[in-house]
Backbone as CSV, one residue per row, in Angstrom:
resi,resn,N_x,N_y,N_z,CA_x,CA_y,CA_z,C_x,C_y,C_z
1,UNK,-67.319,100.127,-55.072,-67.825,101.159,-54.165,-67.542,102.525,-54.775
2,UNK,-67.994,103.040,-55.260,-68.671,104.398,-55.807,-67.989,105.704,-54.405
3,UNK,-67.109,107.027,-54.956,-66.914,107.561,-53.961,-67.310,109.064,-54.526
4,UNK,-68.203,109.902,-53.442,-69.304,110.780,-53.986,-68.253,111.970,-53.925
5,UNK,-68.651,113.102,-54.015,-68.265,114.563,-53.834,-67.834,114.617,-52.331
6,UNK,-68.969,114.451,-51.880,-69.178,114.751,-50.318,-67.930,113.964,-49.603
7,UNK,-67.497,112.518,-49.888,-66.305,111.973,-49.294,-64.999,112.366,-49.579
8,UNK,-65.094,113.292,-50.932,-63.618,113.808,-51.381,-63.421,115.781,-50.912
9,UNK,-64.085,116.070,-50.595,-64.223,117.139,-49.844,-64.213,117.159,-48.414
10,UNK,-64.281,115.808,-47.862,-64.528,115.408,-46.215,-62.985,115.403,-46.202
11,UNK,-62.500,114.698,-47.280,-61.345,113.979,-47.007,-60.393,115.601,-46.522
12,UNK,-59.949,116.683,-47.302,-59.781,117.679,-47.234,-59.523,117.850,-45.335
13,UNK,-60.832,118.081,-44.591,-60.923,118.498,-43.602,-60.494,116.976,-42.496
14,UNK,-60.465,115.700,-43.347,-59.693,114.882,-42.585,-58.111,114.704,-42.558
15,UNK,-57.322,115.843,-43.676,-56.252,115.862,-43.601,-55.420,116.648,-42.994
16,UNK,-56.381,117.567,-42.710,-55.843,118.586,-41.702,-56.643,118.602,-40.088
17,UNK,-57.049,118.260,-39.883,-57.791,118.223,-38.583,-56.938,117.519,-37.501
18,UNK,-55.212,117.214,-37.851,-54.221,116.778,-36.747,-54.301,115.540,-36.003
19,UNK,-55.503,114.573,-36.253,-55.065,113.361,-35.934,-54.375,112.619,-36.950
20,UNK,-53.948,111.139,-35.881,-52.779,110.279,-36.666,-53.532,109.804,-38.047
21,UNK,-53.025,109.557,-38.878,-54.058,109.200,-40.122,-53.390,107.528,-40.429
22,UNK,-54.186,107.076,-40.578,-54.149,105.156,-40.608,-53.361,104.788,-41.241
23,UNK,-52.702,103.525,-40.890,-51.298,103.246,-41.040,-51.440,102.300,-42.160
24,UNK,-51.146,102.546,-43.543,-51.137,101.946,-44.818,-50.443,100.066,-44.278
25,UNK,-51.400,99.151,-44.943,-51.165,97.817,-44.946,-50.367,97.248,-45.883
26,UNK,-50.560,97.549,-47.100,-49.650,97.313,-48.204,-48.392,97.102,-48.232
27,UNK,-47.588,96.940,-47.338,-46.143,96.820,-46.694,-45.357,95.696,-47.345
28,UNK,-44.716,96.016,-48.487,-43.790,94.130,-48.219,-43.066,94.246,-46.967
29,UNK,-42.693,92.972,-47.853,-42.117,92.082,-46.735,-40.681,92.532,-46.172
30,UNK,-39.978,92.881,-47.413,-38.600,93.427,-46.927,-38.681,95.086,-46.958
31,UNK,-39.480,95.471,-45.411,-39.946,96.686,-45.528,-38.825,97.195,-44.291
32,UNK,-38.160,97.417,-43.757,-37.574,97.779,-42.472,-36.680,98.315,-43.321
33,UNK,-36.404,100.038,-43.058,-35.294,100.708,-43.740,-36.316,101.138,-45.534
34,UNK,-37.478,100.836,-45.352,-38.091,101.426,-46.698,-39.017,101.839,-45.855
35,UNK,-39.645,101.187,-45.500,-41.579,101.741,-44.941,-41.677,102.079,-43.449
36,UNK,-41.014,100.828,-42.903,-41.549,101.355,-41.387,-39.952,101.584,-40.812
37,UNK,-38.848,101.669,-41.532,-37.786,102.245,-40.671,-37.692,104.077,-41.105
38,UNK,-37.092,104.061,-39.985,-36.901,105.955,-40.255,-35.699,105.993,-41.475
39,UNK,-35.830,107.356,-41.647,-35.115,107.878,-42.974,-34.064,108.282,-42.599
40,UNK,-32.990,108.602,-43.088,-31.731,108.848,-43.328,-31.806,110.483,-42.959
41,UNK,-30.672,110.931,-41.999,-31.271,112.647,-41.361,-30.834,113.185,-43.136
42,UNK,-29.802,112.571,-43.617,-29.189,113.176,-45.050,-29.639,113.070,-46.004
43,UNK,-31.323,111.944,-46.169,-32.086,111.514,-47.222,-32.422,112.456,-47.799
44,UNK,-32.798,112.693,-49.079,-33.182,113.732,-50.686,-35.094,113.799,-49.817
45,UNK,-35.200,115.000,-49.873,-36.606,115.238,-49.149,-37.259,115.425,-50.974
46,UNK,-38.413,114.445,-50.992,-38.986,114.872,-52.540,-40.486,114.830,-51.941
47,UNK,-41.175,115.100,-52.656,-42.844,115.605,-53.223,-43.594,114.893,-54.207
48,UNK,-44.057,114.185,-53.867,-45.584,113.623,-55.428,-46.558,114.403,-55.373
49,UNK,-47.203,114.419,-56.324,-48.580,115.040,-56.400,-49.871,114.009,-56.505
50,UNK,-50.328,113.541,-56.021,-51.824,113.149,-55.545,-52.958,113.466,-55.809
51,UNK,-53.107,113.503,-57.455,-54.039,114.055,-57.418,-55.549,113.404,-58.157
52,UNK,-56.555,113.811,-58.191,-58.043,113.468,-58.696,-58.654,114.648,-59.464
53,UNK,-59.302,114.334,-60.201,-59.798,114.911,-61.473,-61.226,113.630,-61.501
54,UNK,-62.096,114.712,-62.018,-63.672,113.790,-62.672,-63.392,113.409,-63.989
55,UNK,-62.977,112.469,-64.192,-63.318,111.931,-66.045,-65.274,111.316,-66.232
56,UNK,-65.525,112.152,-67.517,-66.968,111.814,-67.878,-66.806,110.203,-68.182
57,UNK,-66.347,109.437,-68.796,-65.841,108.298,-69.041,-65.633,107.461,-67.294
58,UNK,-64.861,107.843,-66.882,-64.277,107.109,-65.687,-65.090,107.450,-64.192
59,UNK,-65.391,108.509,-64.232,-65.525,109.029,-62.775,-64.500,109.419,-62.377
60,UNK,-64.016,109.805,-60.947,-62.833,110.208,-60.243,-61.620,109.749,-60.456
61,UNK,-60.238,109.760,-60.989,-59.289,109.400,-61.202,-58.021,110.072,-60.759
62,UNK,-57.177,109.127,-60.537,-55.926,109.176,-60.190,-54.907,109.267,-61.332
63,UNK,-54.018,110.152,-61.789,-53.065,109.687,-63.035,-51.720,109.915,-62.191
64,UNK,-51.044,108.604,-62.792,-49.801,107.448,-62.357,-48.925,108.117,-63.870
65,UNK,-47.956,107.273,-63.359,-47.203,107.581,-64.238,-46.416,106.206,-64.492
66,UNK,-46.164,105.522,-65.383,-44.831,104.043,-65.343,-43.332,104.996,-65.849
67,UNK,-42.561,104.308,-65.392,-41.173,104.787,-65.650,-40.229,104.149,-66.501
68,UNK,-39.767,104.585,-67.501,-39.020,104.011,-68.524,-38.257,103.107,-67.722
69,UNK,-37.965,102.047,-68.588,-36.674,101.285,-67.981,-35.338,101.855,-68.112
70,UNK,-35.059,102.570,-69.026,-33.824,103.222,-68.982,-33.229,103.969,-67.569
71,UNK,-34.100,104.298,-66.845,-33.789,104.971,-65.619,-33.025,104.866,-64.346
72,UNK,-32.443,105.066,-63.795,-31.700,104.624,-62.799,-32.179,103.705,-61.501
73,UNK,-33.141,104.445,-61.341,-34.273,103.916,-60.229,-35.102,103.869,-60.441
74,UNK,-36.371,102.893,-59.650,-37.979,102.233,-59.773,-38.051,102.369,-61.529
75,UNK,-37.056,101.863,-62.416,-37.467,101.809,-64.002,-37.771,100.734,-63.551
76,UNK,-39.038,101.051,-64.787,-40.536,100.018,-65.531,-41.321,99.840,-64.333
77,UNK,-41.782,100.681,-62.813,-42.251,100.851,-61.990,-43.038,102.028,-62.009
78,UNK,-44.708,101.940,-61.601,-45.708,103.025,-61.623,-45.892,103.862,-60.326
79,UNK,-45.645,105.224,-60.676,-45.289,106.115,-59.601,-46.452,107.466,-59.774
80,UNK,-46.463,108.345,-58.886,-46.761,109.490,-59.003,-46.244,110.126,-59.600
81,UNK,-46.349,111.351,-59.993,-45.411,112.380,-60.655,-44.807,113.231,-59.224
82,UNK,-43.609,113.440,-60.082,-42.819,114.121,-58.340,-41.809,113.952,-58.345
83,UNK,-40.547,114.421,-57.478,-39.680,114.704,-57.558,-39.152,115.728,-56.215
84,UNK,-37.530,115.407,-56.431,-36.965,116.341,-55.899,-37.089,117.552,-55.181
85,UNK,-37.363,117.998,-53.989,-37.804,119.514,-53.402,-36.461,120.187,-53.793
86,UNK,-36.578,121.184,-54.522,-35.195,122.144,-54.533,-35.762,123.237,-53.658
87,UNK,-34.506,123.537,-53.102,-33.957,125.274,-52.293,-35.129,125.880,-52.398
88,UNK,-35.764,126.661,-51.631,-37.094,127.670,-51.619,-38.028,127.308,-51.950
89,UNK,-38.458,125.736,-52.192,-39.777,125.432,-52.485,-40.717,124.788,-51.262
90,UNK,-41.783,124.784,-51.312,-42.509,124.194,-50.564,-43.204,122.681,-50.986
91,UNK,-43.591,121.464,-50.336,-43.806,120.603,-50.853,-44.431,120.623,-52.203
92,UNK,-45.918,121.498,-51.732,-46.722,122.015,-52.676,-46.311,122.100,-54.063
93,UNK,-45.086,123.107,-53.691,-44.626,123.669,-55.519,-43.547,122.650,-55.954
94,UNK,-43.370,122.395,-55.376,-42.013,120.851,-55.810,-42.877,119.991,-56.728
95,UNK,-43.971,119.542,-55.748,-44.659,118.006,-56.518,-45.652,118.067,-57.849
96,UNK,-46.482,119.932,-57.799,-46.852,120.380,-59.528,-46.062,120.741,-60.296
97,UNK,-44.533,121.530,-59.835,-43.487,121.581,-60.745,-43.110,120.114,-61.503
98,UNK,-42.882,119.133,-60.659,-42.741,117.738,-61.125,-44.079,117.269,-62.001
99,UNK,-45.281,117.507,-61.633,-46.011,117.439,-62.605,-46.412,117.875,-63.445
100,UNK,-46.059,119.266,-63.873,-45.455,119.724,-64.831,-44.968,119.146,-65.933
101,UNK,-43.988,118.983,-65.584,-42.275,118.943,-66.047,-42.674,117.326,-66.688
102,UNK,-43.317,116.579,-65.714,-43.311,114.867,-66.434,-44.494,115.029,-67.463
103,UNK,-45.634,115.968,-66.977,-46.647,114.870,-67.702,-47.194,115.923,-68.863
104,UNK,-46.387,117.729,-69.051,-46.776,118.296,-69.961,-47.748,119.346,-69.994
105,UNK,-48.810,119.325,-68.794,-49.864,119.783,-68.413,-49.790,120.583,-67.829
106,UNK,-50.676,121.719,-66.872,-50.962,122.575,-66.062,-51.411,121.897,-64.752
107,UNK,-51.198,121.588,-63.828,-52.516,120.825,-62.919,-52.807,122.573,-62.641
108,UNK,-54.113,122.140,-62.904,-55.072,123.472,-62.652,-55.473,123.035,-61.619
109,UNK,-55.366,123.286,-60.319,-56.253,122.799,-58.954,-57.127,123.726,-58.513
110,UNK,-57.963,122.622,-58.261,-59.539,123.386,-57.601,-59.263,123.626,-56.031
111,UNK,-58.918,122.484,-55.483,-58.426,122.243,-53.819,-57.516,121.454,-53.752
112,UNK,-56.958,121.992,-52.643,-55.696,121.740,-51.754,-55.918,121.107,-50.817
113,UNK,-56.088,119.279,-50.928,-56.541,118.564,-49.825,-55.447,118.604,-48.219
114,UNK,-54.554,118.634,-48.758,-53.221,118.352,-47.582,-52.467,117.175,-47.632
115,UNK,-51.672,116.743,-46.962,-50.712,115.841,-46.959,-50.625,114.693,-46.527
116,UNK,-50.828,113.386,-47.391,-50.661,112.049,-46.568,-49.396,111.932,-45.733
117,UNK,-48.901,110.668,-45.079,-47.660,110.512,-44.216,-46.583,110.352,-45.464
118,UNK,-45.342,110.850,-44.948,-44.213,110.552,-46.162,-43.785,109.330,-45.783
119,UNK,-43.294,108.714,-46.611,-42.903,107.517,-47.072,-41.364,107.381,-47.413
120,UNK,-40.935,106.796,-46.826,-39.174,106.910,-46.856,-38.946,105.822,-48.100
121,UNK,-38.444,106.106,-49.006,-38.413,105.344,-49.982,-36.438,104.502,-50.569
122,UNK,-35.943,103.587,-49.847,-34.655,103.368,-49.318,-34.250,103.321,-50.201
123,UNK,-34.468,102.393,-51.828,-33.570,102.485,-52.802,-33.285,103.612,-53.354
124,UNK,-34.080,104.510,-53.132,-33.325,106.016,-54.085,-33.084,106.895,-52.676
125,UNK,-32.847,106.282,-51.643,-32.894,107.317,-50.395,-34.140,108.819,-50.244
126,UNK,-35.039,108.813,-51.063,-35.893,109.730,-50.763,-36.983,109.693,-49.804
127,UNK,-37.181,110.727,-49.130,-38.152,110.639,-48.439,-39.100,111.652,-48.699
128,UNK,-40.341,111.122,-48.855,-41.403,110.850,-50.123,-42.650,111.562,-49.661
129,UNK,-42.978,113.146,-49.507,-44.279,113.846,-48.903,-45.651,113.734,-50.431
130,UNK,-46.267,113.066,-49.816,-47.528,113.156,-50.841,-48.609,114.151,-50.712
131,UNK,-48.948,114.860,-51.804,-49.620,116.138,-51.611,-51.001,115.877,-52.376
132,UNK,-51.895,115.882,-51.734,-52.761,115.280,-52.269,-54.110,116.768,-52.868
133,UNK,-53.924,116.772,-53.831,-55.427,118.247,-54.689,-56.161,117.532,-55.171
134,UNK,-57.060,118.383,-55.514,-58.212,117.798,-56.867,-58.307,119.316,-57.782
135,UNK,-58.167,118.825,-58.959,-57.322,119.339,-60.105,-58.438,119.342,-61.076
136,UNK,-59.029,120.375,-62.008,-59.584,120.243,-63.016,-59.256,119.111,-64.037
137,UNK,-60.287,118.582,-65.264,-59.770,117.641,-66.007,-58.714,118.147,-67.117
138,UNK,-57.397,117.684,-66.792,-56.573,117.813,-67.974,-56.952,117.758,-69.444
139,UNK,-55.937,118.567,-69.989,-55.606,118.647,-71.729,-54.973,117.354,-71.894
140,UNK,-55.048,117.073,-73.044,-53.922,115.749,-73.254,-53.078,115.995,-72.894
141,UNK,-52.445,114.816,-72.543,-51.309,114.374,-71.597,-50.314,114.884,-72.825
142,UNK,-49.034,115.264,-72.417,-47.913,115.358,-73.241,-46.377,115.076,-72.510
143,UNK,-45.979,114.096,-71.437,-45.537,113.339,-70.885,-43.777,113.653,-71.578
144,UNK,-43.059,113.636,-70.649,-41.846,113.779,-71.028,-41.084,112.570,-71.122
145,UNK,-40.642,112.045,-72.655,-40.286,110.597,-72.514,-39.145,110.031,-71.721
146,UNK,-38.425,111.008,-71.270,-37.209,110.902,-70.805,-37.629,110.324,-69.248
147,UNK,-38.762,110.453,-69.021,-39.332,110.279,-67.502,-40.148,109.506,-67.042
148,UNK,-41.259,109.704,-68.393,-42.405,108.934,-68.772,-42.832,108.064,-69.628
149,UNK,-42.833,106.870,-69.569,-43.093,105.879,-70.390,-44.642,105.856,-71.151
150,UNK,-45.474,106.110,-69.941,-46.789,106.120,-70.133,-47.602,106.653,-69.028
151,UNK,-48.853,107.022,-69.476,-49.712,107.926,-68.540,-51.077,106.808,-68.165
152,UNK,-50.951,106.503,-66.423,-51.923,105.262,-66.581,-52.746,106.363,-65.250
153,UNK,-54.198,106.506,-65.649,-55.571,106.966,-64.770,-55.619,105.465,-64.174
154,UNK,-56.022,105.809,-63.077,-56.238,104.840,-62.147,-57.697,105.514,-61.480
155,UNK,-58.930,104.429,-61.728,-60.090,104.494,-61.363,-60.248,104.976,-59.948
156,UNK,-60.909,105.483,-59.324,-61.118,105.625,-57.713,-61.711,104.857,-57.679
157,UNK,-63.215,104.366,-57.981,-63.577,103.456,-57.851,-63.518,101.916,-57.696
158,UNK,-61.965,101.777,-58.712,-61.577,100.722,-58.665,-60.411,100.741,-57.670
159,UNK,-59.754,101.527,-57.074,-59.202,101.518,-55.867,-60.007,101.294,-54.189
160,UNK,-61.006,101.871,-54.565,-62.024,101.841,-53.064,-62.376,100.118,-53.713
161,UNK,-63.042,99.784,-54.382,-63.332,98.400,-54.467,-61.990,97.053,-54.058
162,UNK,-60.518,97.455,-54.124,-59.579,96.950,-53.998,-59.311,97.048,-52.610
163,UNK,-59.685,97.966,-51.675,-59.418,98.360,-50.268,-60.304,98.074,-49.579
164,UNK,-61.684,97.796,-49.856,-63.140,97.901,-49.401,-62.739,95.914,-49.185
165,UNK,-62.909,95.434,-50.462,-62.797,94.035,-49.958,-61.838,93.022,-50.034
166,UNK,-61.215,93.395,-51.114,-59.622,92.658,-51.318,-58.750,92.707,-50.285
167,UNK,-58.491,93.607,-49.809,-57.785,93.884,-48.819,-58.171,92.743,-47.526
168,UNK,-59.667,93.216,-46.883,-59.521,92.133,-45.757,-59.602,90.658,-46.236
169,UNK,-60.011,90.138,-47.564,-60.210,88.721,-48.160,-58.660,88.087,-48.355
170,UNK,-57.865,88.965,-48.676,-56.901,88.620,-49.590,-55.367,88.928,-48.314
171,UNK,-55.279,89.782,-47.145,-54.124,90.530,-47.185,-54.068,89.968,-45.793
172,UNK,-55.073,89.196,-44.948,-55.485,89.555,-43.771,-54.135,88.423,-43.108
173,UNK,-53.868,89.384,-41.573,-52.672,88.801,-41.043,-53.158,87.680,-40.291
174,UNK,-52.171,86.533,-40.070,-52.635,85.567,-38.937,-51.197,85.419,-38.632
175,UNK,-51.178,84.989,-37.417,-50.265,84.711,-36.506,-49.567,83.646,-36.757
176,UNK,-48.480,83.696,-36.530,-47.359,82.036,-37.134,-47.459,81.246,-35.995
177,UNK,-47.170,79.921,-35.576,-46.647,79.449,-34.465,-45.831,80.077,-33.381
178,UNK,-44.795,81.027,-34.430,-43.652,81.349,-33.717,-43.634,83.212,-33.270
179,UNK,-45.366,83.375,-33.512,-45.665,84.556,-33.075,-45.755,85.624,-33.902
180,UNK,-45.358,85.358,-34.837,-45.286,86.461,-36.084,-46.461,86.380,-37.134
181,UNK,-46.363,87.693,-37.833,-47.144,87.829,-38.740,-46.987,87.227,-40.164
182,UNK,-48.252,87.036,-40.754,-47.617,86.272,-42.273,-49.020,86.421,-42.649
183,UNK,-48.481,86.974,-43.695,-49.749,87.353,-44.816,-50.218,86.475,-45.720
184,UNK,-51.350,86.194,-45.617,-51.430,84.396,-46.795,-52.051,85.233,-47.618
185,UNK,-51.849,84.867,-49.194,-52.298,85.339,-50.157,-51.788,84.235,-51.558
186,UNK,-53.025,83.776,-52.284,-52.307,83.248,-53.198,-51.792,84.046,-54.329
187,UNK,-50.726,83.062,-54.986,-50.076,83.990,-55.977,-50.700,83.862,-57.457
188,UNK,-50.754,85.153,-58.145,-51.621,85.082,-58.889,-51.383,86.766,-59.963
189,UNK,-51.475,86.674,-61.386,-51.140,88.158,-61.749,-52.219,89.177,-61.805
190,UNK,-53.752,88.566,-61.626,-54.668,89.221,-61.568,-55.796,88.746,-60.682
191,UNK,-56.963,89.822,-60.224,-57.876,88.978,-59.800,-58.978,89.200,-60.155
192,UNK,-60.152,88.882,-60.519,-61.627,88.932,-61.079,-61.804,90.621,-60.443
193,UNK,-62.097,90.139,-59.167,-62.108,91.774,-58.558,-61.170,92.844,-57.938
194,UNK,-60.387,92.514,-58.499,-59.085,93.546,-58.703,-58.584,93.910,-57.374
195,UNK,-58.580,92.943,-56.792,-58.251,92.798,-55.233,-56.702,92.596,-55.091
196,UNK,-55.622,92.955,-54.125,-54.331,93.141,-54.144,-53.883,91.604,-54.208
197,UNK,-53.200,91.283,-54.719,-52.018,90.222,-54.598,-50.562,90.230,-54.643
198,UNK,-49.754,89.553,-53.965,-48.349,89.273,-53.874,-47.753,89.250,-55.457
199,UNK,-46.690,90.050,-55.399,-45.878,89.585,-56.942,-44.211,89.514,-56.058
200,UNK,-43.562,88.974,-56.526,-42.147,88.242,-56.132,-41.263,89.308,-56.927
201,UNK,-40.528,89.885,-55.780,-39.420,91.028,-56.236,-38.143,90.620,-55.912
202,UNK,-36.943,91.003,-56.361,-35.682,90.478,-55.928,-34.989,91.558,-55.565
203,UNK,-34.378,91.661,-54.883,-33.017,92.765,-54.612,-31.644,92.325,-54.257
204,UNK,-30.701,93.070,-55.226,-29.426,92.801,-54.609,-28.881,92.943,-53.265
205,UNK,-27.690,92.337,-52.864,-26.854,92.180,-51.431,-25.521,92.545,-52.158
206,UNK,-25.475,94.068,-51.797,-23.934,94.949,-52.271,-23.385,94.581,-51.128
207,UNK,-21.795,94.484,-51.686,-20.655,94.722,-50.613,-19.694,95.444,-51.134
208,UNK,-18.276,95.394,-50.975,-16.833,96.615,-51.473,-16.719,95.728,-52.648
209,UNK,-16.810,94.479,-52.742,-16.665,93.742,-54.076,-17.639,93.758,-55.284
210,UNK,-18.960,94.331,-54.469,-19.794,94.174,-55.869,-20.740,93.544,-55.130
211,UNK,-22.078,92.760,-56.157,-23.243,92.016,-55.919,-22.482,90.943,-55.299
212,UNK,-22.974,90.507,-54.161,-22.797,89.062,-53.524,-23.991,87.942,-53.457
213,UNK,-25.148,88.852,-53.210,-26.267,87.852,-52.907,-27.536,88.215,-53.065
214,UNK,-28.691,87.716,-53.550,-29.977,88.373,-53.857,-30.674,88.338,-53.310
215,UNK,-31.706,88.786,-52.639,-32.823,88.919,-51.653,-34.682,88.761,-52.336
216,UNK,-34.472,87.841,-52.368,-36.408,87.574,-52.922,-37.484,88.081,-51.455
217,UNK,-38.419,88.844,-51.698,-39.177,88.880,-50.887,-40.704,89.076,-51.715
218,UNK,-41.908,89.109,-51.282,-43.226,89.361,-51.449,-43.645,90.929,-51.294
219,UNK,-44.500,91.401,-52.394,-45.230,92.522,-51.784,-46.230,92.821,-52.414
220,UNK,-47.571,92.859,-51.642,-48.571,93.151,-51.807,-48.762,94.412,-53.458
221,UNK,-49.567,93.954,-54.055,-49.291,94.418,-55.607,-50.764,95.041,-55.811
222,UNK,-51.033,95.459,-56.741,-52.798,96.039,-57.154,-52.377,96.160,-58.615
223,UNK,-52.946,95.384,-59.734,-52.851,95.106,-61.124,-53.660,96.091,-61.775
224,UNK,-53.381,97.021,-62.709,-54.062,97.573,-63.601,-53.831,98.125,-64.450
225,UNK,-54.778,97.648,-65.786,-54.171,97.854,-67.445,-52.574,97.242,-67.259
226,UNK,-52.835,95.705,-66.916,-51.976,95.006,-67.165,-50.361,95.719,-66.573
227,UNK,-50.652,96.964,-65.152,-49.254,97.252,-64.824,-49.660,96.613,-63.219
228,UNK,-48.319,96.213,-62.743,-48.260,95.859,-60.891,-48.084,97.395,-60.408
229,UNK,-49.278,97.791,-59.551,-48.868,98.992,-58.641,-48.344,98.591,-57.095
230,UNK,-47.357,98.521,-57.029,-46.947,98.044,-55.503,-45.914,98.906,-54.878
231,UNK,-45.055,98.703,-53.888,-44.170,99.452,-53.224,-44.911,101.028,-52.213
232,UNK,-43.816,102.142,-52.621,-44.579,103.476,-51.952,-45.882,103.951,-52.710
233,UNK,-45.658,103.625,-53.743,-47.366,103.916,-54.665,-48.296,103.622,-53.637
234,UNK,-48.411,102.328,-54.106,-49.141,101.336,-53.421,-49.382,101.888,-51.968
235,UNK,-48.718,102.236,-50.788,-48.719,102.686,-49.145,-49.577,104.002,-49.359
236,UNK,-49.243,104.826,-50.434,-49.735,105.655,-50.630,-51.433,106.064,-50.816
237,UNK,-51.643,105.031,-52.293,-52.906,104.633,-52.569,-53.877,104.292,-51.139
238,UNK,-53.039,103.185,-50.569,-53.595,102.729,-49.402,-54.368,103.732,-48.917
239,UNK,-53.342,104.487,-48.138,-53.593,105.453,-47.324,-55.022,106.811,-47.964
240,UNK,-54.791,106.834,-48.838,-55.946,107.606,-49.382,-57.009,107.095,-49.378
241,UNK,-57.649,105.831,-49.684,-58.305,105.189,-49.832,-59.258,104.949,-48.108
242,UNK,-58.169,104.840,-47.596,-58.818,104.768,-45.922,-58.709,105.669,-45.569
243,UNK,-58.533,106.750,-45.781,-59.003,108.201,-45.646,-60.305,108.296,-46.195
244,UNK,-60.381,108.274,-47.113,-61.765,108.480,-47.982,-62.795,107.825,-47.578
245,UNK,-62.575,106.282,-47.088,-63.957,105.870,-46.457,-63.388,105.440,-44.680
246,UNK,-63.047,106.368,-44.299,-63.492,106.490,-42.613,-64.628,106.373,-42.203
C-alpha cells in the first residue's frame, strides 16, 4: 500500500487535533511495567526522532538505527535515534540533537508533524516521547560508532503493507477458554509479505544475590534487511502507521 503526500501531511493535522490516537497492537507479551504499565514518577524522560524523508530509489522512508552490542542497553536492537532530554530542552530539540549526534547529519526539517504517545520503556527506565517531522533527504549518513552500528531506512511502504494486512492475518486476538487473550501466530524469521511475527526473547529474574531465574516471553517482531524490529520501535511504528491510514 503506497502512502501519498496528501496522507503524510493529513497525518500532521491528525496529531494535533487532541483526540486519543490508537492504541499500538504490537505489545509483547511480558508488557506490564514496559508498555501498558505507567512509568516510574523518577523515570529518565527521553525523545526519538520520527522521521520521513522521500528517497528517489525507495519512496518515503524511515531511518532506524541498530545498536552496537557493546552497549549497556537494547545492544544489537533497532531503535530510533534519540536520547536523553537534558535541562532546558524541549522534546523537539532533545530528539534532533540525538540525531545529530548518532547519525552525523543535519535533519533539515520541512514539517513538524507532532507527537505520537510516549512509551515507557522499563529496561532502561526511560520514558520515550516520539517526535515525529518530515525532513529533507539526507547527506550520507556518518553515524557515530560508539552508538551506531548501522543505518537501516525502513520503507513506508513496506510498513503500511505490514499493518494493512499482516497485522489482522497474522496478530489477530482470540479468546482462551479461560477468558484471556492469546495471540496465535506461527513462528517463523521471515514472511513472503513482510507481515509481523513472534521472535522468542528472554529476560533475567534479579534479586540481592544476583540472576535467579529467566523469563522467556513472545513479541510481535517486523523483519527487515535481515534485522527483528520489535519492542518500543515496533509500538511506535505501529502507531504511525494507523495514523497514516485512518
Amino acid at each position: 500500500m503506497s502512502v501519498s503526500r496528501t496522507a503524510i501531511d493529513r497525518m500532521g493535522a491528525r496529531l494535533n487535533d487532541g483526540t486519543p490516537l490508537p492504541r499500538p497492537k504490537l505489545v509483547p507479551e511480558l508488557s506490564y511495567g514496559r508498555h501498558r504499565g505507567p512509568a516510574r514518577p523518577q523515570s529518565r524522560i527521553a525523545a526519538v526522532a520520527v522521521t520521513l524523508y522521500c528517497c528517489p530509489a525507495q519512496g518515503w522512508v524511515i531511518p532506524l538505527t541498530l545498536r552496537p552490542q557493546s552497549l549497556q542497553h537494547h545492544a544489537g536492537q533497532v531503535c530510533f535515534p534519540g536520547g536523553r532530554v537534558e535541562a532546558g530542552e524541549t522534546m523537539s530539540e532533545a530528539a534532533f540533537r540525538e540525531f545529530r549526534e548518532e547519525l552525523g547529519v543535519e535533519a533539515n526539517i520541512t514539517t513538524h508533524c507532532g507527537l505520537l504517545s510516549p512509551q515507557y520503556v522499563y529496561a532502561s527506565d526511560n520514558l520515550v516521547h516520539p517526535v515525529v517531522a518530515i525532513i529533507e533527504h539526507p547527506e550520507p549518513w556518518n553515524p557515530d560508532p560508539v552508538e551506531v552500528a548501522e543505518v537501516i531506512t525502513l520503507p513506508l511502504e513496506r510498513l503500511s503493507q505490514v499493518m494493512a494486512g499482516g497485522q489482522a492475518k497474522h496478530l489477530q486476538a482470540r479468546q482462551n477458554s479461560d477468558g484471556k487473550e492469546d495471540f496465535k501466530s506461527a513462528e517463523s524469521n521471515d514472511r513472503p509479505d513482510g507481515s509481523p511475527h513472534y521472535v522468542i526473547k528472554q529476560r533475567g529474574v534479579v534479586a540481592d544475590t544476583g540472576e535467579i531465574d529467566q523469563l522467556r516471553f513472545r513479541a510481535p517482531a517486523v523483519t527487515h534487511q535481515g534485522h527483528q524490529i520489535w519492542g518500543a520501535t515496533a509500538l511506535i511504528l505501529d502507531q504511525l502507521a494507523q495514523v497514516l491510514h485512518e
